[in-house]
C-alpha beads as a LAMMPS data file, in Angstrom:
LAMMPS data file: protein, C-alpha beads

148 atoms
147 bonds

1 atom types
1 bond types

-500.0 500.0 xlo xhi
-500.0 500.0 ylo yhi
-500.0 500.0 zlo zhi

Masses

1 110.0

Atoms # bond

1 1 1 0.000 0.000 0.000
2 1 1 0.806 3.568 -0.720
3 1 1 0.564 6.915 0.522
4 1 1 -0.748 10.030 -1.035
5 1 1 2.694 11.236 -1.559
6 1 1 4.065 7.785 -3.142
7 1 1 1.137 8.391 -5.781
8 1 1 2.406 12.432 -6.168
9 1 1 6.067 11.388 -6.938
10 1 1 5.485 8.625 -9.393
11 1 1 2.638 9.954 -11.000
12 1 1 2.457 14.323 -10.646
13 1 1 -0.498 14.345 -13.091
14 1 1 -2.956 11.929 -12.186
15 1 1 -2.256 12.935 -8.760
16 1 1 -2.703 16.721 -9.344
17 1 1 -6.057 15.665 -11.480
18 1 1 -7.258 13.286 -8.796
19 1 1 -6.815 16.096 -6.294
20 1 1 -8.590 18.949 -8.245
21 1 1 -12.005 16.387 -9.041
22 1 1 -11.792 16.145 -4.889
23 1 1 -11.450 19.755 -4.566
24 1 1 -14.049 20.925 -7.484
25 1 1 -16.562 22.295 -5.170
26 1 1 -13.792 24.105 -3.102
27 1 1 -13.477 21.253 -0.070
28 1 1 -12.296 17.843 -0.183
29 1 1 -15.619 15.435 -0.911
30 1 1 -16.061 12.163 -1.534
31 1 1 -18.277 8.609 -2.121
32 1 1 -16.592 6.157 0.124
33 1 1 -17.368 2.334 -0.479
34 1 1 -16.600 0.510 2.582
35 1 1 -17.181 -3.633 3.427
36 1 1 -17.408 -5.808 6.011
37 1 1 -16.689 -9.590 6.266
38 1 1 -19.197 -11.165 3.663
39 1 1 -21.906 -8.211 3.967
40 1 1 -22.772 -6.075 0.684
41 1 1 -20.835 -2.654 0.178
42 1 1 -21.829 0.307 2.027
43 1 1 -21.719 3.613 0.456
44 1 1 -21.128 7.392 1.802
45 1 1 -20.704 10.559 1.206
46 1 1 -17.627 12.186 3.244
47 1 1 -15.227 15.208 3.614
48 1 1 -11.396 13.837 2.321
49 1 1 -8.943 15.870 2.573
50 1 1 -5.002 15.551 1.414
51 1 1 -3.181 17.064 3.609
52 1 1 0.709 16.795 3.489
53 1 1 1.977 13.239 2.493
54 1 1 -1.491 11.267 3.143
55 1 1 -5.429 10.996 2.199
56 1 1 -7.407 11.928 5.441
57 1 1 -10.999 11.457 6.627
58 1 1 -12.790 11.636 10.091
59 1 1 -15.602 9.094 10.315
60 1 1 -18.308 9.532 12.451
61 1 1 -20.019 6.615 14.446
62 1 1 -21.756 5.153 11.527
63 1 1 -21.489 1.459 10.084
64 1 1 -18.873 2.851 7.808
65 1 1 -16.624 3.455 10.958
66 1 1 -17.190 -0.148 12.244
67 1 1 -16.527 -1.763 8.320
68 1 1 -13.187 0.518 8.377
69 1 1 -12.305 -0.444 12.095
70 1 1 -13.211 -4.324 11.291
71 1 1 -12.084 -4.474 7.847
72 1 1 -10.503 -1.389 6.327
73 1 1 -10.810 -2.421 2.822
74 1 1 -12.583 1.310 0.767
75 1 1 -12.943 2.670 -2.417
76 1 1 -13.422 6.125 -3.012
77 1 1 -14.788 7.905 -5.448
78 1 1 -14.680 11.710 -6.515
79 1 1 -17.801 13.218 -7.369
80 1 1 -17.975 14.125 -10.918
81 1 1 -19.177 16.858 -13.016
82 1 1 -21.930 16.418 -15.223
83 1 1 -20.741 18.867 -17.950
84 1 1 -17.144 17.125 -17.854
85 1 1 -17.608 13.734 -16.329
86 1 1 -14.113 13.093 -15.583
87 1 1 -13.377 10.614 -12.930
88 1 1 -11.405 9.465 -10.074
89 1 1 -11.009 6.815 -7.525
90 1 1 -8.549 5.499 -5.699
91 1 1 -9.094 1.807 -3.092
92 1 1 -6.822 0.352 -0.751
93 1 1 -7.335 0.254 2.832
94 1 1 -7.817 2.564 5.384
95 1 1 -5.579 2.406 8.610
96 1 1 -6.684 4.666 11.766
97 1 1 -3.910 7.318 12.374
98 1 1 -1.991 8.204 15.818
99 1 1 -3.164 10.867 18.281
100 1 1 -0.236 12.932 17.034
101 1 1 -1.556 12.826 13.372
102 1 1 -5.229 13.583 14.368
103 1 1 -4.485 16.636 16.505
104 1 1 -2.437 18.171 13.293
105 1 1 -5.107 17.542 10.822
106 1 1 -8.034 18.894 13.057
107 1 1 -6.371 22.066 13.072
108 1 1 -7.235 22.225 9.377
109 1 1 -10.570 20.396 8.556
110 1 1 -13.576 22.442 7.573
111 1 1 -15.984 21.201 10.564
112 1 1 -15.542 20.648 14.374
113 1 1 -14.476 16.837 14.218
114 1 1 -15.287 16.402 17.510
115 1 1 -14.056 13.133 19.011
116 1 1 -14.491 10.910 15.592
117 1 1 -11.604 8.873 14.580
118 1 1 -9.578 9.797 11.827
119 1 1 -7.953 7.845 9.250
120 1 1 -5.663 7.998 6.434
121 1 1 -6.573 6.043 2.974
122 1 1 -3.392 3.798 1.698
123 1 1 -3.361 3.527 -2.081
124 1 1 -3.926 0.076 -3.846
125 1 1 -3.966 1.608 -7.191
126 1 1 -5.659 5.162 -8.488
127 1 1 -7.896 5.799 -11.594
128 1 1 -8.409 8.244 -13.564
129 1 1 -10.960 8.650 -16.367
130 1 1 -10.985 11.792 -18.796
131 1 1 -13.974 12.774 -21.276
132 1 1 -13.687 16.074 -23.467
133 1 1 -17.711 15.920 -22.580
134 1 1 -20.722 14.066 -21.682
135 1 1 -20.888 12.337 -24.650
136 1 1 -17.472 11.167 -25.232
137 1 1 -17.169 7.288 -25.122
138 1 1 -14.937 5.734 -23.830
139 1 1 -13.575 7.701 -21.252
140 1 1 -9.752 7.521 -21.382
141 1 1 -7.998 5.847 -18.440
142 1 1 -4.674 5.984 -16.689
143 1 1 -3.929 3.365 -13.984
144 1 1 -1.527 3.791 -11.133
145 1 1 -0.713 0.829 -8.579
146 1 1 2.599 1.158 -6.533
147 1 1 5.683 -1.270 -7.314
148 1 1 5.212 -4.413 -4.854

Bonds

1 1 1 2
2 1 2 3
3 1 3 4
4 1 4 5
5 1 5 6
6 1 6 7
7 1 7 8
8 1 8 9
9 1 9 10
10 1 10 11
11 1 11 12
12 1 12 13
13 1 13 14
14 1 14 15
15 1 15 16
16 1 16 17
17 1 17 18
18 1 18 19
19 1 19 20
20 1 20 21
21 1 21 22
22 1 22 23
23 1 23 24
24 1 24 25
25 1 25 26
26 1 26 27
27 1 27 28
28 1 28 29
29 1 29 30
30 1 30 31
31 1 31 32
32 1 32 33
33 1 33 34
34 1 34 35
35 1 35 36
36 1 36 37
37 1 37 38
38 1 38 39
39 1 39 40
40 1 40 41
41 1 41 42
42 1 42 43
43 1 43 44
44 1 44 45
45 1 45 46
46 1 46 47
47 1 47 48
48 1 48 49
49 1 49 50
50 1 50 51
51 1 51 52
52 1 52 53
53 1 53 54
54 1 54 55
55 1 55 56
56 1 56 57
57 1 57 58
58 1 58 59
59 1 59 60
60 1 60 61
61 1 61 62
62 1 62 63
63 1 63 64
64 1 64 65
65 1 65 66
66 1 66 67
67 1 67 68
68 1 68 69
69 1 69 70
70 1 70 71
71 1 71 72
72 1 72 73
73 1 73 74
74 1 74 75
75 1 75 76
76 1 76 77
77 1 77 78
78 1 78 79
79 1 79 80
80 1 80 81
81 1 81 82
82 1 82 83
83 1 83 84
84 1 84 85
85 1 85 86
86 1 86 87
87 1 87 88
88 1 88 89
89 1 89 90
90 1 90 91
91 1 91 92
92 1 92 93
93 1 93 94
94 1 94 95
95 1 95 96
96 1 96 97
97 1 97 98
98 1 98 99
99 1 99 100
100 1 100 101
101 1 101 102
102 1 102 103
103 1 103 104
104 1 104 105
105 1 105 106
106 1 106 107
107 1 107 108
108 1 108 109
109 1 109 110
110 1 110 111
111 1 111 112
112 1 112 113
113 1 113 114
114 1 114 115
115 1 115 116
116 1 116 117
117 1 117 118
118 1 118 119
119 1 119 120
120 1 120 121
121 1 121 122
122 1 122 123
123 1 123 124
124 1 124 125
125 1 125 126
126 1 126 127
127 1 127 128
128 1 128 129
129 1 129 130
130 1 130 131
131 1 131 132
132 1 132 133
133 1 133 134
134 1 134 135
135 1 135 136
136 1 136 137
137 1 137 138
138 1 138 139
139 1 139 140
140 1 140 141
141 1 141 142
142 1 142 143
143 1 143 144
144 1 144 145
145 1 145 146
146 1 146 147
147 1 147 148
């Protein structure tokens, strides 16, 4: 698995395109697909945000929080624009962060976290999709997975 900044240094552009289709509406947002043992894929709308080498979230108590604390396994998908449907999703698995790490990125995020867990998204592989528009079919896709 990978961090954020293993995906920035051996791919710049797919990272600096995956990071603006986050950021389109201004804040880091997100649909997170989270599982659980043999139970069917939850999915959820969250903040993200990348903040220095790593892919954060704070996750409320919720049954996403108990698939990421039991399992870990996501996928995560930025929303995308209607009038440019590019795309981009990263998976991997999602490891809860140090008390250390969560007091630094509080001091950033856009809403009172409160006392939800935070955790930072490791990088299986990253996907990228670009259209010129709406109707251009296929879209065209770059792959990233990390050297194992």
């Amino acid at each position: 698995m990978a961090r954020w900044a293993d995906l920035v240094a051996a791919n710049p552009g797919l990272a600096a395109k995956g990071r603006a289709l986050l950021y389109r509406t201004g804040s880091g947002e997100a649909i997170l697909a989270t599982v659980r043992g043999d139970g069917p894929p939850r999915l959820h709308p969250i903040a993200i945000e990348q903040i220095d080498d790593g892919l954060y979230a704070f996750i409320l108590p919720s049954g996403k929080l108990t698939d990421l604390e039991e399992d870990g396994r996501y996928a995560l998908h930025a929303y995308p624009d209607a009038d440019v449907p590019h795309e981009f999703a990263v998976r991997g698995r999602a490891r809860p962060v140090d008390d250390e790490t969560r007091a630094r990125i509080a001091g950033g995020w856009p809403f009172d976290v409160g006392s939800a867990p935070a955790f930072e998204f490791l990088i299986d592989e990253a996907l990228l999709g670009e259209r010129d528009s709406r109707d251009d079919w296929p879209p065209r896709y770059t792959a990233w997975r990390p050297a194992r």
